[in-house]
C-alpha positions as CSV (number, residue, x, y, z in Angstrom):
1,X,88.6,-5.1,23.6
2,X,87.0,-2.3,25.2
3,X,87.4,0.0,21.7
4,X,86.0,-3.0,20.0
5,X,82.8,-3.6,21.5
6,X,82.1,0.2,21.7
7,X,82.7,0.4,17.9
8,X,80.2,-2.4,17.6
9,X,77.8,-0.9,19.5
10,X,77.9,2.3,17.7
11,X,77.6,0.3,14.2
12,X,74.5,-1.6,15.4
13,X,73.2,2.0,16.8
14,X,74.2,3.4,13.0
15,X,72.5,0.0,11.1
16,X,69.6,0.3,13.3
17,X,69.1,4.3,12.6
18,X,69.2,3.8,8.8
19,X,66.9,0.8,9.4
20,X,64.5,3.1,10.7
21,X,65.0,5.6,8.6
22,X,64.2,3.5,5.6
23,X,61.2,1.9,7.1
24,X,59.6,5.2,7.6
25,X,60.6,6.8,4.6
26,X,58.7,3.7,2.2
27,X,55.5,3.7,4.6
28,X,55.3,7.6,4.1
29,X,55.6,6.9,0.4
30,X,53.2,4.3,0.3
31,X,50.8,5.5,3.0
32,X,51.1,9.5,3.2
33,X,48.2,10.0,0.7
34,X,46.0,8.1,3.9
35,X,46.5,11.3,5.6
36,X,44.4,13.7,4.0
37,X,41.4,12.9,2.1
38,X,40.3,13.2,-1.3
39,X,39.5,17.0,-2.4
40,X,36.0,16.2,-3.3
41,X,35.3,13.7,-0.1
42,X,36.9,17.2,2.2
43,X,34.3,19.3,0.5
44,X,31.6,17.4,0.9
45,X,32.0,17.2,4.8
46,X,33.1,20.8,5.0
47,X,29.8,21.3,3.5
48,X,27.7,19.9,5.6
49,X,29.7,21.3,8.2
50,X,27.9,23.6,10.6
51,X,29.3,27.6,10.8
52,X,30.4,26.8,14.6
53,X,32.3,23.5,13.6
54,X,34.2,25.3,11.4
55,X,36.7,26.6,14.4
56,X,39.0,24.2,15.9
57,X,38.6,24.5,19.9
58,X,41.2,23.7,21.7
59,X,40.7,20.5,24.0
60,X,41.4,22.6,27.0
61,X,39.6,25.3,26.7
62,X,36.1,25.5,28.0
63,X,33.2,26.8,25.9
64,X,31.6,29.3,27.1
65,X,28.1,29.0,28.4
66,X,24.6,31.5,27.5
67,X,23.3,33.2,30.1
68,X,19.8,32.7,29.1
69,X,18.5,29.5,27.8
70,X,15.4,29.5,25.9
71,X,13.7,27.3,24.0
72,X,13.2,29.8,21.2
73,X,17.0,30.3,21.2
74,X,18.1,26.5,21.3
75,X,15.7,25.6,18.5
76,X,17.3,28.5,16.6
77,X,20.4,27.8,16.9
78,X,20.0,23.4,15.8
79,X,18.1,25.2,13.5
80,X,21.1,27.6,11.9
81,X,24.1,26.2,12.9
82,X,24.5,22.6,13.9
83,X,24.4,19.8,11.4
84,X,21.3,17.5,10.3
85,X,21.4,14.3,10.6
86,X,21.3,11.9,7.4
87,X,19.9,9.7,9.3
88,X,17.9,9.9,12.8
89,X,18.5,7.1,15.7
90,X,15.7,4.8,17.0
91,X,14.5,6.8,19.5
92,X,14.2,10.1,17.4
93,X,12.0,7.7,14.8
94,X,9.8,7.3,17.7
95,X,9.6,10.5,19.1
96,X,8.5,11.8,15.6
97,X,5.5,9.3,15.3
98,X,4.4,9.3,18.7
99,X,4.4,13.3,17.8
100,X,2.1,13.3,14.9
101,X,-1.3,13.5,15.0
102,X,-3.8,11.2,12.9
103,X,-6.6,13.1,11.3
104,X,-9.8,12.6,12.8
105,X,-12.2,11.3,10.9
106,X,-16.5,11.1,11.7
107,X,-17.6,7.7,12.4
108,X,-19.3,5.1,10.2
109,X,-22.5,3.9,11.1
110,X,-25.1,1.8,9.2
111,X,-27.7,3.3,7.0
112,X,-29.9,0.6,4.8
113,X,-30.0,-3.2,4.2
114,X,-30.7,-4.7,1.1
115,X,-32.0,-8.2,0.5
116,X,-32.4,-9.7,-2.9
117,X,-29.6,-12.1,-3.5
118,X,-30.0,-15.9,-3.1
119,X,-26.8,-16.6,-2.5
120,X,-23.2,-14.7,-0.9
121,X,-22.6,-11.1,-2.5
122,X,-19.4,-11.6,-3.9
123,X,-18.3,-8.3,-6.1
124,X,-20.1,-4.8,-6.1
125,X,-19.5,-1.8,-8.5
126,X,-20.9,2.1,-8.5
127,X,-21.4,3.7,-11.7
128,X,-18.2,5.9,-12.1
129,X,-19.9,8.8,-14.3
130,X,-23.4,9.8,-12.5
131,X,-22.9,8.3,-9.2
132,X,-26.8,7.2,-9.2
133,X,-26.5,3.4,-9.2
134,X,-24.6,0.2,-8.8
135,X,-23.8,-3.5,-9.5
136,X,-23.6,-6.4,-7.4
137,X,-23.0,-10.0,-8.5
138,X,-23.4,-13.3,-6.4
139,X,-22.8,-16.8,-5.8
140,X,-26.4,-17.4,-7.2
141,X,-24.9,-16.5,-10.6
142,X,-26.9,-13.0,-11.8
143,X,-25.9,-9.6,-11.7
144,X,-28.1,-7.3,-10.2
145,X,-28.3,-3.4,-10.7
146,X,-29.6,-1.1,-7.7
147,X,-30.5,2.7,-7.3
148,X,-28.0,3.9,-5.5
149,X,-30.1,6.3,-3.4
150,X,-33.4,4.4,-2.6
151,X,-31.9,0.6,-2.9
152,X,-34.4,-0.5,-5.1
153,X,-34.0,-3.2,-8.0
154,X,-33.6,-1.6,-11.1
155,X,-32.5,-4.9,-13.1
156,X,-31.4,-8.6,-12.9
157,X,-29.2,-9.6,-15.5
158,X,-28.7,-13.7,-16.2
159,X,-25.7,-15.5,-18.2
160,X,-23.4,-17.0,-15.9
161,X,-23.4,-20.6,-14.9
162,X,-21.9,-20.3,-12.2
163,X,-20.6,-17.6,-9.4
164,X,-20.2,-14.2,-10.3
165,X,-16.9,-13.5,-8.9
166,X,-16.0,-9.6,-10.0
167,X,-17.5,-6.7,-12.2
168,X,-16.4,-3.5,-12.9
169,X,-18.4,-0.3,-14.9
170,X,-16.5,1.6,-17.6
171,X,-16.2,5.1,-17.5
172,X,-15.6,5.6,-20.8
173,X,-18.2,3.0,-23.0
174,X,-21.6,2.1,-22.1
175,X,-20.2,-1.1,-20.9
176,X,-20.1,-3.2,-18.0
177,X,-17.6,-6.6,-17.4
178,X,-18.1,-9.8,-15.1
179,X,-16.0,-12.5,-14.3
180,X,-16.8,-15.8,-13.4
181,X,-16.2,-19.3,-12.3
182,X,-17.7,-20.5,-15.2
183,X,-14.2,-19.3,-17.2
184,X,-15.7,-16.8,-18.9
185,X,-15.6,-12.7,-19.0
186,X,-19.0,-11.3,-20.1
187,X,-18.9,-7.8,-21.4
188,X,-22.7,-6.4,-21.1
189,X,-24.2,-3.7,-23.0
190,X,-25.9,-0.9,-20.7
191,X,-28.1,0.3,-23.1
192,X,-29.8,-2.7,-24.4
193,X,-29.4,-4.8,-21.2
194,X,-27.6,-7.7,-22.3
195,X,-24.3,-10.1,-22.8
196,X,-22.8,-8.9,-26.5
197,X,-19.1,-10.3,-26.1
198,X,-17.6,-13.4,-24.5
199,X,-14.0,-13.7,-23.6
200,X,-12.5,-17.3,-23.8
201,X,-8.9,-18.2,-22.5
202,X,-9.0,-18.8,-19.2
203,X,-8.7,-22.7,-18.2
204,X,-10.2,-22.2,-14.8
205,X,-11.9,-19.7,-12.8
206,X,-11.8,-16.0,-14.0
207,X,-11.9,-14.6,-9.9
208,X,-11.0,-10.9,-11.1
209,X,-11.7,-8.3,-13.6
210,X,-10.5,-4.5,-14.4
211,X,-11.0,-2.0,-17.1
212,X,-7.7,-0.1,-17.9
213,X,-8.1,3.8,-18.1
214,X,-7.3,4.9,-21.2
215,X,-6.5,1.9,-23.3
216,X,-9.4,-0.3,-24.7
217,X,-8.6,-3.1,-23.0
218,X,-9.4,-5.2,-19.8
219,X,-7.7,-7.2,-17.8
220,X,-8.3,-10.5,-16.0
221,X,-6.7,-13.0,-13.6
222,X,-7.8,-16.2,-11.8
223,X,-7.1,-19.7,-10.7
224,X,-5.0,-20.0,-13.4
225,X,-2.7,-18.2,-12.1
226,X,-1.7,-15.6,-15.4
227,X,-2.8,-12.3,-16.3
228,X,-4.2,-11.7,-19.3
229,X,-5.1,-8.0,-20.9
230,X,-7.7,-8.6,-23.9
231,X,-8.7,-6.3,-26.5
232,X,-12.1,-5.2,-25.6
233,X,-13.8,-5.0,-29.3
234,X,-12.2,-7.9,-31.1
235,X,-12.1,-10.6,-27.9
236,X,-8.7,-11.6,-28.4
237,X,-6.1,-11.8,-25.6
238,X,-3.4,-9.7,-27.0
239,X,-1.1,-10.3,-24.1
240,X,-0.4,-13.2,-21.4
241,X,1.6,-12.5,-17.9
242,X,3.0,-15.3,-16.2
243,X,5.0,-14.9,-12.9
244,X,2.5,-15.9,-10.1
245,X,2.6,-19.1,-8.6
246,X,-0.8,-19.7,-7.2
247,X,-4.9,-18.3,-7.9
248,X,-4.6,-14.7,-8.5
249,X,-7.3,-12.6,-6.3
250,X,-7.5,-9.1,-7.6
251,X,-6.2,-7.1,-10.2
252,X,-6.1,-3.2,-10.6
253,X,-5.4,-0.4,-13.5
254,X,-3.5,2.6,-13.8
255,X,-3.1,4.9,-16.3
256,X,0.6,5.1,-15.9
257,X,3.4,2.7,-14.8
258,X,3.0,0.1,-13.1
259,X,-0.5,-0.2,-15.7
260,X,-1.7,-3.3,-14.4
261,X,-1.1,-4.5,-10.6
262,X,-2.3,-7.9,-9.7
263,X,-1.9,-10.0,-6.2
264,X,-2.4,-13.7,-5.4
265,X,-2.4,-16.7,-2.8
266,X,1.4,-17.3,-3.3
267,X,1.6,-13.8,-0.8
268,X,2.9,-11.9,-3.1
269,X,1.7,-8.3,-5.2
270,X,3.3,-8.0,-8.6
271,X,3.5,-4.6,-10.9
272,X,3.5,-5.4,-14.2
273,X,5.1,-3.9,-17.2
274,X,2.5,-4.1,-20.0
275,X,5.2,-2.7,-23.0
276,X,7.4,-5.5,-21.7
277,X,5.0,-8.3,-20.5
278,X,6.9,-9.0,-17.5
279,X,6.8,-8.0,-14.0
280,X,8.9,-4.6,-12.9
281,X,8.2,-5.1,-9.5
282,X,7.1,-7.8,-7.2
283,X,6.4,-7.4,-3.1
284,X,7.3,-10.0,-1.4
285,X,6.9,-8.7,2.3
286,X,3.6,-10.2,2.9
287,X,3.6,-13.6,4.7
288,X,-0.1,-15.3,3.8
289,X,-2.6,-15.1,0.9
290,X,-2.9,-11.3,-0.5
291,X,-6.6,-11.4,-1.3
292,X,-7.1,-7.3,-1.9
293,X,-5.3,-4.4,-3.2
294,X,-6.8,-1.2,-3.6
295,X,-5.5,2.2,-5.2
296,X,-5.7,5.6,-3.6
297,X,-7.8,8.2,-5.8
298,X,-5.7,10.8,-5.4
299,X,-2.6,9.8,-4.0
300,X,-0.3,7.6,-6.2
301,X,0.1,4.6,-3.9
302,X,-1.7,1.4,-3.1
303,X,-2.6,-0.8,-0.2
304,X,-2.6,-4.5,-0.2
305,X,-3.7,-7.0,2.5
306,X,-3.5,-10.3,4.2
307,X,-4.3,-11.9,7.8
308,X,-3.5,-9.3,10.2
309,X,-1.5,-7.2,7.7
310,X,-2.1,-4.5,5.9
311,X,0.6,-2.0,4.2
312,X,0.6,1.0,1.8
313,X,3.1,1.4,-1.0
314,X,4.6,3.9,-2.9
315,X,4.0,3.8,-6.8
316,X,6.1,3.3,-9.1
317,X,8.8,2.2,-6.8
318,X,6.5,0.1,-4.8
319,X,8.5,1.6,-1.5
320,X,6.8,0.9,1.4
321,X,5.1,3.6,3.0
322,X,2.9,2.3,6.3
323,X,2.4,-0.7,8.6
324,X,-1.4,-0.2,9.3
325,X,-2.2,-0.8,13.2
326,X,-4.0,-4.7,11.9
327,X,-2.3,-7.3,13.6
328,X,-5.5,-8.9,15.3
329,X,-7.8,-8.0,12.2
330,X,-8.0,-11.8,10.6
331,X,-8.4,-12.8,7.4
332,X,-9.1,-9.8,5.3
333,X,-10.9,-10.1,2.1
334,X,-11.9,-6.1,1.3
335,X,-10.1,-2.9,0.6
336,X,-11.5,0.9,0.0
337,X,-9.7,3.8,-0.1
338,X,-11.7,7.5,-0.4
339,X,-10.5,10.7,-1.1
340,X,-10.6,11.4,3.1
341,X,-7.8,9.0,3.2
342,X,-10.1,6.9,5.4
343,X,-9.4,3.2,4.3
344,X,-11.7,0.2,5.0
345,X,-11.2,-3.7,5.3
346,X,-13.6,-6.3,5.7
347,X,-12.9,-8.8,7.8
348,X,-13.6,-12.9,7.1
349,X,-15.3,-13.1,10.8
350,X,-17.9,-9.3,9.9
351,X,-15.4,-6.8,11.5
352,X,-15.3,-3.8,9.8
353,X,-12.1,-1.9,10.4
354,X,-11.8,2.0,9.2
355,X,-8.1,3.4,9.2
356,X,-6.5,6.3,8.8
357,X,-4.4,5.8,5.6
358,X,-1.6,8.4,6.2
359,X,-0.9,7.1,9.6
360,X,-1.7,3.8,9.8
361,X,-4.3,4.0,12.8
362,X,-7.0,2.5,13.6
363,X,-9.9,5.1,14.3
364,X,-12.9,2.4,14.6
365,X,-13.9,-1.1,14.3
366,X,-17.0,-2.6,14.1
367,X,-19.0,-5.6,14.1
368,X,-21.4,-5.8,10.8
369,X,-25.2,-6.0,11.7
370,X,-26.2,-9.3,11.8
371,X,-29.7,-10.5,10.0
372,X,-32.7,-12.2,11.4
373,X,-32.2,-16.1,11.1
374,X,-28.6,-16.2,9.8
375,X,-25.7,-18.2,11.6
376,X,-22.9,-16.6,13.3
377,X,-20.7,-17.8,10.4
378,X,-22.4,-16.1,7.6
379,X,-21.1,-12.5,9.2
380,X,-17.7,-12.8,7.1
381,X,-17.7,-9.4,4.5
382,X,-16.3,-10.5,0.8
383,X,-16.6,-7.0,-1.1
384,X,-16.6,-3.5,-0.9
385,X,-16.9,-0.3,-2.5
386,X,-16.9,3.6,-2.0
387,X,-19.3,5.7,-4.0
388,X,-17.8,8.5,-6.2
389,X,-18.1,10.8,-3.6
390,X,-16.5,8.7,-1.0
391,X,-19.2,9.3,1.6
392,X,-21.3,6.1,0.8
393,X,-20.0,2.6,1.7
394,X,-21.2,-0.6,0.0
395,X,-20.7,-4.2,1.7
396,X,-21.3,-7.1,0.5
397,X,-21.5,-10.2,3.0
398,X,-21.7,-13.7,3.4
399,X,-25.5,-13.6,4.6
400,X,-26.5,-12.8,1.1
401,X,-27.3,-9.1,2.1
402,X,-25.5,-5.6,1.1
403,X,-25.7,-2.5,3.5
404,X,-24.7,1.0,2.7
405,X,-22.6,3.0,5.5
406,X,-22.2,6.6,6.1
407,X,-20.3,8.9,8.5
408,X,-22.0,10.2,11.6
409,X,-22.7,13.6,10.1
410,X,-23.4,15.2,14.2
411,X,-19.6,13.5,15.4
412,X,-17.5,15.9,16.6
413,X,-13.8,14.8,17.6
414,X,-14.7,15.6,21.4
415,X,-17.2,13.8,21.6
416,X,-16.1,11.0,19.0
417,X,-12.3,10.8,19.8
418,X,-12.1,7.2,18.4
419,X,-9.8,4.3,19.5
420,X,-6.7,5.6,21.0
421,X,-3.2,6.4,19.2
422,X,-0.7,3.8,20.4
423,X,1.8,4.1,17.4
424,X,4.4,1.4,17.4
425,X,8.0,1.9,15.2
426,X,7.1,-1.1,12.9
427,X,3.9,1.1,11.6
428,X,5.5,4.4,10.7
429,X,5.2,5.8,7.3
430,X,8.5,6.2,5.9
C-alpha cells in the first residue's frame, strides 16, 4: 500500500508539472510580445530620454553628490540633460503666470466732451484713411460727422426713422453704411453728402453693420437673428447665414478665414464660412448675452464679452487664449483693441475698464464723467472706438454726450504703477 500511494503521489507531482508547464508555455505565446514594446513606441521614449537616463543605476548604489551647488549649474544641467515636460502640473502653471510681468501701460484720462445729440449715442466710427474725422449715430435717428481734432460739427446727415444703431467708414470707396431699427441699411455717399442705396431684407431691426476688406460687400445682422453679406453696388443679398438663435449684436470682417465673425444674445460667437455659408466655428464658453467682439489690429485674434466676462481667442482655430481679470465689471456693451495691446470695455453702469490684452490684467478702471443735470442712470457707455493711431479714445454714452480719452503723456510706471497684479489660474493665456 505504501508503494502505491508513493506512486500516486509522484503521478499527481508529474500531472501537476506538465500542467504547469503547459500553462506557462500558452501565456508566453499569447502574452510574450507584452514584454517589450513596439520598435517605434521604444524610440520615441528613448528619444526624449535625457543623456543621464540613459544608464541604468543600480537600486543600491548611491549617486554621487556635487560639491558645489549653484544655481547657474542646476539650471544648466535641467537645461542639457533632464527631460521636459509635455505637460507642466498645477502649480508650475502658476508659478509661470504669477512670474510674468504685464506691460505697463500710461493712464487714460479725459480730454473733451461733446454735446450735440438729442438722444443716447449709440454707434461711432473714425475715418480709416486720414484719421481727421468721425461718425456718430443716435437714438434721435441722424448721423452726425465731427472733426476729429477740434470736436466741432462738420455735418448732420437725416434718413432714418428710427435709431441709428451701427455705421462703419470704408477704406476703400468714398462710402459710408448705417444700420437701423427702421430695417434698413443706408449706404451714404461722402462726396455728395447723401443716402444713394437702400438695403431691404431684414424683417426686423438691422442692430449691426460691417464692411468686409477686400470684397465688395457688407455684412449685417440683427433681431432677426441671420447674417446676411449683400453686394454693395447692386443691393442684393447674395448670401443668408442662419445658425443663431436669438438678436445678433455685432458683427466683424476679416480678410481671411473666419471672413465674417458675428455674436448674439443666445451667448454664443460664431465664425462663419462665407464659401460655405455655414458656420466653421461656434464658442460656446460664454454664459450671458455676447453684446461685443472686437479684433486685434495686428494680432490675429479677437475678444468677445459678456457680464463679468471677457476672453480672447485665437483665430482661425478660435482657441482660447485669456480670461481677462472682469469678474465684477457688469454688463458690458463696448470693446477696443489698439495696437498697444491696451483693450477697453464699457461698462452698462459708466465704468470704463482698460486691460492689458496679453495678460489679462486690469491696469485701470474708471468711472466716466458725469454731465451737469443727467441722472445717475444715464452713465451706462453703449460704443466705442480707437482712432487710427490708437492714442485717441471715443465714447459714446447714455447721457447723449461723446468724450475723447488720451493717455497721461507725464505717467511714468513709478509713479503710475496701476491696480495691482493678482493673476489667478483661470486667467492665463494659454
Amino acid at each position: 500500500m505504501n508503494g502505491t500511494s508513493e506512486f500516486n503521489g509522484q503521478e499527481n507531482i508529474a500531472l501537476q508539472d506538465i500542467d504547469d508547464y503547459y500553462s506557462k508555455l500558452r501565456w508566453d505565446n499569447q502574452f510574450h510580445h507584452m514584454a517589450t514594446l513596439p520598435t517605434h513606441l521604444q524610440a520615441l521614449i528613448d528619444k526624449k530620454r535625457g543623456p543621464l537616463q540613459s544608464f541604468n543605476v543600480p537600486s543600491g548604489l548611491e549617486t554621487s553628490k556635487s560639491l558645489v551647488t549653484t544655481p547657474q549649474v542646476t539650471q544648466a544641467v535641467s537645461t542639457n540633460f533632464l527631460p521636459d515636460e509635455e505637460e507642466p502640473n498645477t502649480l508650475q502653471r502658476y508659478e509661470s503666470l504669477v512670474s510674468q510681468t504685464p506691460q505697463w501701460h500710461a493712464p487714460w484720462k479725459l480730454t473733451k466732451i461733446i454735446n450735440g445729440h438729442l438722444g443716447w449715442v449709440r454707434c461711432v466710427a473714425v475715418e480709416p484713411v486720414d484719421n481727421e474725422w468721425f461718425v456718430t449715430g443716435s437714438n434721435d435717428n441722424t448721423l452726425k460727422v465731427w472733426d476729429l481734432s477740434t470736436g466741432h460739427l462738420k455735418l448732420t446727415l437725416g434718413g432714418h426713422v428710427m435709431a441709428v444703431r451701427d455705421v462703419c467708414v470704408s477704406k476703400r470707396h468714398p462710402y459710408m453704411f448705417s444700420a437701423s431699427d427702421d430695417k434698413l441699411v443706408k449706404c451714404w455717399d461722402l462726396e455728395k453728402n447723401a443716402a444713394i442705396r437702400d438695403y431691404y431684407g431684414h424683417i426686423s431691426g438691422v442692430h449691426t453693420v460691417d464692411i468686409h476688406p477686400t470684397l465688395d460687400l457688407i455684412v449685417t445682422g440683427g433681431r432677426d437673428s441671420v447674417v446676411k453679406l449683400w453686394d454693395i453696388r447692386s443691393r442684393t443679398a447674395v448670401a443668408t447665414l442662419v445658425g443663431h438663435k436669438a438678436p445678433i449684436q455685432k458683427v466683424k470682417c476679416l480678410p481671411m478665414d473666419p471672413q465674417v465673425m458675428s455674436c448674439s444674445n443666445d451667448a454664443s460667437v460664431r465664425l462663419w464660412d462665407i464659401v460655405a455659408g455655414k458656420s466653421m466655428k461656434v464658442l460656446t464658453h460664454h454664459k450671458r448675452s455676447v453684446r461685443s467682439i472686437a479684433t486685434h489690429p495686428t494680432e490675429f485674434s479677437m475678444a468677445s464679452a459678456c457680464t463679468d466676462d471677457i476672453r480672447s481667442w485665437k483665430l482661425p482655430e478660435g482657441n482660447l487664449l485669456t480670461n481677462f481679470q472682469s469678474q465684477s465689471t457688469g454688463i458690458i456693451n463696448a470693446l477696443s483693441i489698439n495696437e498697444d495691446d491696451v483693450l477697453f470695455a464699457g461698462g452698462d453702469n459708466g465704468v470704463l475698464s482698460f486691460y492689458d490684452y496679453k495678460s489679462g490684467h486690469l491696469y485701470q478702471s474708471l468711472d466716466t464723467v458725469k454731465m451737469t443735470g443727467s441722472l445717475d442712470s444715464e452713465r451706462g457707455i453703449l460704443t466705442s472706438c480707437f482712432d487710427q493711431t490708437g492714442l485717441r479714445l471715443i465714447t459714446g454714452e447714455v447721457d447723449k454726450s461723446i468724450k475723447i480719452w488720451k493717455q497721461d503723456e507725464t505717467a511714468t510706471p513709478k509713479a503710475h504703477p496701476g491696480l495691482p497684479w493678482n493673476p489667478n489660474l483661470a486667467s492665463q493665456r494659454f
